[in-house]
C-alpha positions as CSV (number, residue, x, y, z in Angstrom):
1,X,0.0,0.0,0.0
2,X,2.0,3.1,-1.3
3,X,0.6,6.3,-2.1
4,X,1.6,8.5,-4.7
5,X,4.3,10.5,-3.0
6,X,3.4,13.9,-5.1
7,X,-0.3,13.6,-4.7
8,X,0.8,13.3,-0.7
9,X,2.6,16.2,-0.8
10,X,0.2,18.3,-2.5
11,X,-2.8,17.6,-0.5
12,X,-0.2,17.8,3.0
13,X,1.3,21.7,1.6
14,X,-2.2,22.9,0.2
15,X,-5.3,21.2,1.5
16,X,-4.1,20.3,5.4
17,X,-3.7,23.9,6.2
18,X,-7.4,24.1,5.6
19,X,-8.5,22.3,8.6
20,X,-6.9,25.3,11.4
21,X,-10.3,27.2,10.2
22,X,-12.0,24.1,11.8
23,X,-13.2,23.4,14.7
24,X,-11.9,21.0,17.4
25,X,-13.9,18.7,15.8
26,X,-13.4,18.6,12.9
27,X,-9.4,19.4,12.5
28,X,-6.1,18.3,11.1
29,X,-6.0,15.7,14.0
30,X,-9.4,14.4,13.2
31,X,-8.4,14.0,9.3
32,X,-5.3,12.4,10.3
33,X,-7.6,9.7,12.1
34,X,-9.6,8.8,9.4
35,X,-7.1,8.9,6.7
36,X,-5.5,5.8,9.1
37,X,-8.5,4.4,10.0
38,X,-9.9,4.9,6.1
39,X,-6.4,2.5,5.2
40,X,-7.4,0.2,7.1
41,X,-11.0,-0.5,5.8
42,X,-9.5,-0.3,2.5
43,X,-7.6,-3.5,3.0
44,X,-11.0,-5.5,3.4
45,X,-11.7,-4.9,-0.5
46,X,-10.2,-5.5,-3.8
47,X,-9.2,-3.8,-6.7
48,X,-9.0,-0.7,-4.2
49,X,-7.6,2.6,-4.9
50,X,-5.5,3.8,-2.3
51,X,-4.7,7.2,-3.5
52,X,-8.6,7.5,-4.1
53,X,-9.0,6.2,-0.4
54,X,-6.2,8.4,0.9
55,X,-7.4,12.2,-0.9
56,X,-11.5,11.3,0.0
57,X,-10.5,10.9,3.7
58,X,-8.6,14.2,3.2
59,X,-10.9,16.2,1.7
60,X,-14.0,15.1,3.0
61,X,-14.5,18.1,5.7
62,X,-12.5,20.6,4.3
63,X,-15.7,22.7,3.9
64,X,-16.8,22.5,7.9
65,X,-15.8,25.9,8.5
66,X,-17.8,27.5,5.5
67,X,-21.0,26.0,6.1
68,X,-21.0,23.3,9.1
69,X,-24.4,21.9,8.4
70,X,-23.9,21.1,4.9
71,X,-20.3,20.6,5.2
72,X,-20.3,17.1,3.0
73,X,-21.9,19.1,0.0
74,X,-19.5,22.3,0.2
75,X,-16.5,19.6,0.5
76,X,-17.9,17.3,-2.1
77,X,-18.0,20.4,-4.5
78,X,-14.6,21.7,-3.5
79,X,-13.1,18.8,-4.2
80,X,-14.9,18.2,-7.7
81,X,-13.8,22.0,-8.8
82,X,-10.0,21.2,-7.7
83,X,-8.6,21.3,-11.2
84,X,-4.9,20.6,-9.4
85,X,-6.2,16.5,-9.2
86,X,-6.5,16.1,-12.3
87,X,-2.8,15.2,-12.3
88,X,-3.3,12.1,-10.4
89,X,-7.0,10.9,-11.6
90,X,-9.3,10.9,-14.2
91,X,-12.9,12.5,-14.7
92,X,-14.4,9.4,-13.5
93,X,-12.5,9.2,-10.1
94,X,-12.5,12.3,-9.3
95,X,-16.7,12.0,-9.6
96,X,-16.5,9.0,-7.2
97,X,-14.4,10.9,-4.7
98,X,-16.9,13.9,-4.6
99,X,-19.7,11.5,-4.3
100,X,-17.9,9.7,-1.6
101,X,-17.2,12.3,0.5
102,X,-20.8,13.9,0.0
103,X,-21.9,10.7,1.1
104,X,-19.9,10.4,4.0
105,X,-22.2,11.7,6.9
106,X,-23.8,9.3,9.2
107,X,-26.9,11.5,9.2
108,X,-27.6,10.9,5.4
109,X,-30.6,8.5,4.8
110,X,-29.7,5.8,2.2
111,X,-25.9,4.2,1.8
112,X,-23.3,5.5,0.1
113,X,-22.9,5.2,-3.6
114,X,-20.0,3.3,-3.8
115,X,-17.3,1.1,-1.7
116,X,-15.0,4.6,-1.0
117,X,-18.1,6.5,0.5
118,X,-18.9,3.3,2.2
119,X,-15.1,3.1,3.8
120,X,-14.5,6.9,4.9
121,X,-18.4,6.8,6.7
122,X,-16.9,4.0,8.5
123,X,-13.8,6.1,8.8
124,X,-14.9,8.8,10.0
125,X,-16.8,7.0,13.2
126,X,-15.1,8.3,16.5
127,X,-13.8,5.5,18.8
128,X,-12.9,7.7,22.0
129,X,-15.4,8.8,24.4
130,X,-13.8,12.1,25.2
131,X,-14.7,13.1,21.4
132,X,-18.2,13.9,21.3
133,X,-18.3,15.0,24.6
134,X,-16.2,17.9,23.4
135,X,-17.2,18.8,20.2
136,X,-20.9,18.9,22.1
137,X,-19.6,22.0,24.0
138,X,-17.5,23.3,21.7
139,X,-20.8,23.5,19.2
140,X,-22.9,25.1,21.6
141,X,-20.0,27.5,22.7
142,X,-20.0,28.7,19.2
143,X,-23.4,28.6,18.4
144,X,-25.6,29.3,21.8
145,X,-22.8,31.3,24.0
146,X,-25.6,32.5,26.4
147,X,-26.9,29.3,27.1
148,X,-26.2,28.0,30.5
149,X,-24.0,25.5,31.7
150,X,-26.7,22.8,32.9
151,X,-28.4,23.3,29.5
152,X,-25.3,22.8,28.0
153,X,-24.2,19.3,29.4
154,X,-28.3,18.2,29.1
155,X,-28.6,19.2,25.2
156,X,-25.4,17.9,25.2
157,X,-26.1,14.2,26.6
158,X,-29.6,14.2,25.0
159,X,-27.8,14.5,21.4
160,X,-25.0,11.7,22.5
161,X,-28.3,9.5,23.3
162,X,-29.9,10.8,19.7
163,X,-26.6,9.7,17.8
164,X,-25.3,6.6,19.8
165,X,-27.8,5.4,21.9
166,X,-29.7,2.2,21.6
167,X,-31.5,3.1,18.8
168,X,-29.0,6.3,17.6
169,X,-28.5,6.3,13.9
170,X,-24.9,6.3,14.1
171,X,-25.6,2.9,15.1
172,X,-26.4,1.8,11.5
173,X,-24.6,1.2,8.7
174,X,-21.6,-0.4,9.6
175,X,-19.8,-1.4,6.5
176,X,-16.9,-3.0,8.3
177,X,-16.2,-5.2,11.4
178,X,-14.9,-2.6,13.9
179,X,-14.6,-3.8,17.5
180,X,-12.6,-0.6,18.6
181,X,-16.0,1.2,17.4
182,X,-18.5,-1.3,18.9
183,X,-16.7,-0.5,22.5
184,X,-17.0,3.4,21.9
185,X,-20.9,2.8,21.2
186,X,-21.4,0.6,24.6
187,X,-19.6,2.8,26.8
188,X,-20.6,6.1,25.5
189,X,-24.1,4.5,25.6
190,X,-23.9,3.7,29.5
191,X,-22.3,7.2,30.4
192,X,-25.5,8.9,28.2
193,X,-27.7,7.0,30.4
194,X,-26.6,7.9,33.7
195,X,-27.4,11.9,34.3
196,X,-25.0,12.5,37.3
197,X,-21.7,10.8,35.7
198,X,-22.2,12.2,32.5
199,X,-22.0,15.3,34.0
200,X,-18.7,14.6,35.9
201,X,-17.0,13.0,33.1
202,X,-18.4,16.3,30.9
203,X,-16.2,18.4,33.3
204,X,-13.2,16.8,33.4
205,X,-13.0,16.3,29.5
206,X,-14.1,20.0,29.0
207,X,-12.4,21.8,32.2
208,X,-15.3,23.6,33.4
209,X,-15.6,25.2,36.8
210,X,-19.3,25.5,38.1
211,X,-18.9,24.7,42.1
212,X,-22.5,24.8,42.1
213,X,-23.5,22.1,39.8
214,X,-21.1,20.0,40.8
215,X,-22.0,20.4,44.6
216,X,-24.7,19.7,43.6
217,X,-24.3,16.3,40.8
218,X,-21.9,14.8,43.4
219,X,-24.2,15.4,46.3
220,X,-27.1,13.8,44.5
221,X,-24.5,10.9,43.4
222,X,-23.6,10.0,47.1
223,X,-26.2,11.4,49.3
224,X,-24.9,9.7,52.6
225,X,-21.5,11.2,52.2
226,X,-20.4,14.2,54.6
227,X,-19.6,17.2,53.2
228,X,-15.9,16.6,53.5
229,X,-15.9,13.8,51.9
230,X,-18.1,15.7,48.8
231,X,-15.5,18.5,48.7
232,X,-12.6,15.6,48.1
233,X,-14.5,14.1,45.3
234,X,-15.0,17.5,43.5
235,X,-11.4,18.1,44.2
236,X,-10.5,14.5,42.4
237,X,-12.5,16.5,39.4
238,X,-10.9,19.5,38.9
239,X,-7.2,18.8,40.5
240,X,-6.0,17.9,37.0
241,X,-7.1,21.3,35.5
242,X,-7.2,23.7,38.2
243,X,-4.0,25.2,39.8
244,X,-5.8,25.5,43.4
245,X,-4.9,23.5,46.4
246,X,-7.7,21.2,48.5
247,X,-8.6,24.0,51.0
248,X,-9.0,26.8,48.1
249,X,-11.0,24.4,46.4
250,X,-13.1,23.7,49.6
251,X,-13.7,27.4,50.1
252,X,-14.9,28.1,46.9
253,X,-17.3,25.7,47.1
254,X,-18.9,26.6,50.7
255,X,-18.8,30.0,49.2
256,X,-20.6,29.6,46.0
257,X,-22.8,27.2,47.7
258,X,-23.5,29.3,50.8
259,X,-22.5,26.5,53.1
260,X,-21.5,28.1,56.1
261,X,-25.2,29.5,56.1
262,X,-26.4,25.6,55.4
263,X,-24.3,24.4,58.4
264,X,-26.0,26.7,60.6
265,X,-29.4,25.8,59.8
266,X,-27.8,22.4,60.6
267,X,-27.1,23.0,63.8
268,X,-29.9,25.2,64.6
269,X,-32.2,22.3,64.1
């Protein structure tokens, strides 16, 4: 499996660049995945183009940052109108790369037209968790920046249900055996369906701070735990991203939380 070395080099120096307009989702490390994970469906079939394989998987969300919900149209057509390709295929490839990259979306109804939309779909499926958990928030930081935080993780963990869930319809058409994918869709399943750990795994992955909520999520996770024992699971959240020691952590908290106020009332009773 060797691809041609100037058609590499052309699409690395001129179409690569494209993806830093992209989001986190949908960047140069993302096309890097599925370029490696679109060579490796490719070995399953015969008579197989690699350089076809290799320039679909590259170009099939350069067009994300124009127009993000029709982002497999805008990249289909900009690779069709990319006279510079002609060096390396003919009319007739170069029409079954556009297609297959239209066709690549997990949303579309129907299959993909040919083997090479059928391979970069498959491709293109996420394997890690952390993923869609951040492109979630990074979408609705973009696109709703006044929403708030618990609407946030709940849109977010409603759409993760919608996509992956039992009956989510990136479940369906699975070209090619892929255990690495079949994990991703039974744990992302379970962490969807539990509210509270969602939320705490949402944190960590994102690096938000919100004492509140998650006084609040762990609280309602371990109800017979003291309160000390709360503050040391929050702080087993946020150590990794927040430059605060235990004690300025725990302040925080009772402050934002008005605790001193709730221990009173304790006591007072």
């Amino acid at each position: 499996m060797k691809i041609n070395k100037e058609l590499q080099k052309y699409i690395e120096e001129n179409i690569f660049p494209s993806y830093y307009k992209n989001d986190l989702g949908h960047n140069l490390d993302h096309i890097k995945y599925v370029i490696k994970r679109s060579m490796l469906f490719a070995e399953y079939c015969e008579n197989i183009n690699y350089d076809m394989v290799y320039t679909i998987a590259a170009y099939h969300d350069i067009g994300h940052y124009i127009d993000a919900k029709n982002h497999e149209k805008v990249s289909s057509e900009m690779l069709l109108k990319d006279e510079n390709l002609k060096q390396f295929f003919n009319d007739e490839q170069i029409k079954i790369m556009s297609e297959a990259v239209y066709d690549h979306r997990a949303s579309m109804e129907g299959e993909p037209r040919s083997v090479y939309g059928k391979i970069v779909s498959s491709a293109d499926r996420n394997t890690l968790v952390e993923v869609p958990l951040k492109r979630t928030y990074a979408y609705r930081l973009k696109h709703t920046p006044n929403n708030t935080v618990e609407n946030i993780i709940e849109e977010s963990r409603l759409h993760v249900i919608n996509k992956f869930g039992e009956d989510g319809y990136a479940r369906e058409k699975m070209y090619f055996e892929d255990e690495e994918y079949k994990k991703f869709l039974k744990d992302i399943s379970l962490l969807a369906k539990d509210k509270d750990k969602f939320t705490i795994e949402y944190f960590k992955v994102n690096k938000i701070v919100d004492y509140k909520i998650l006084f609040n999520t762990v609280k309602n996770m371990y109800p017979t735990n003291t309160l000390d024992e709360i503050f040391n699971k929050i702080y087993d959240v946020v150590r990794t991203y927040v430059s605060l020691s235990f004690e300025e952590v725990r302040n925080q908290i009772i402050e934002v939380n008005d605790l001193n106020n709730f221990n009173l009332k304790l006591k007072n009773n």
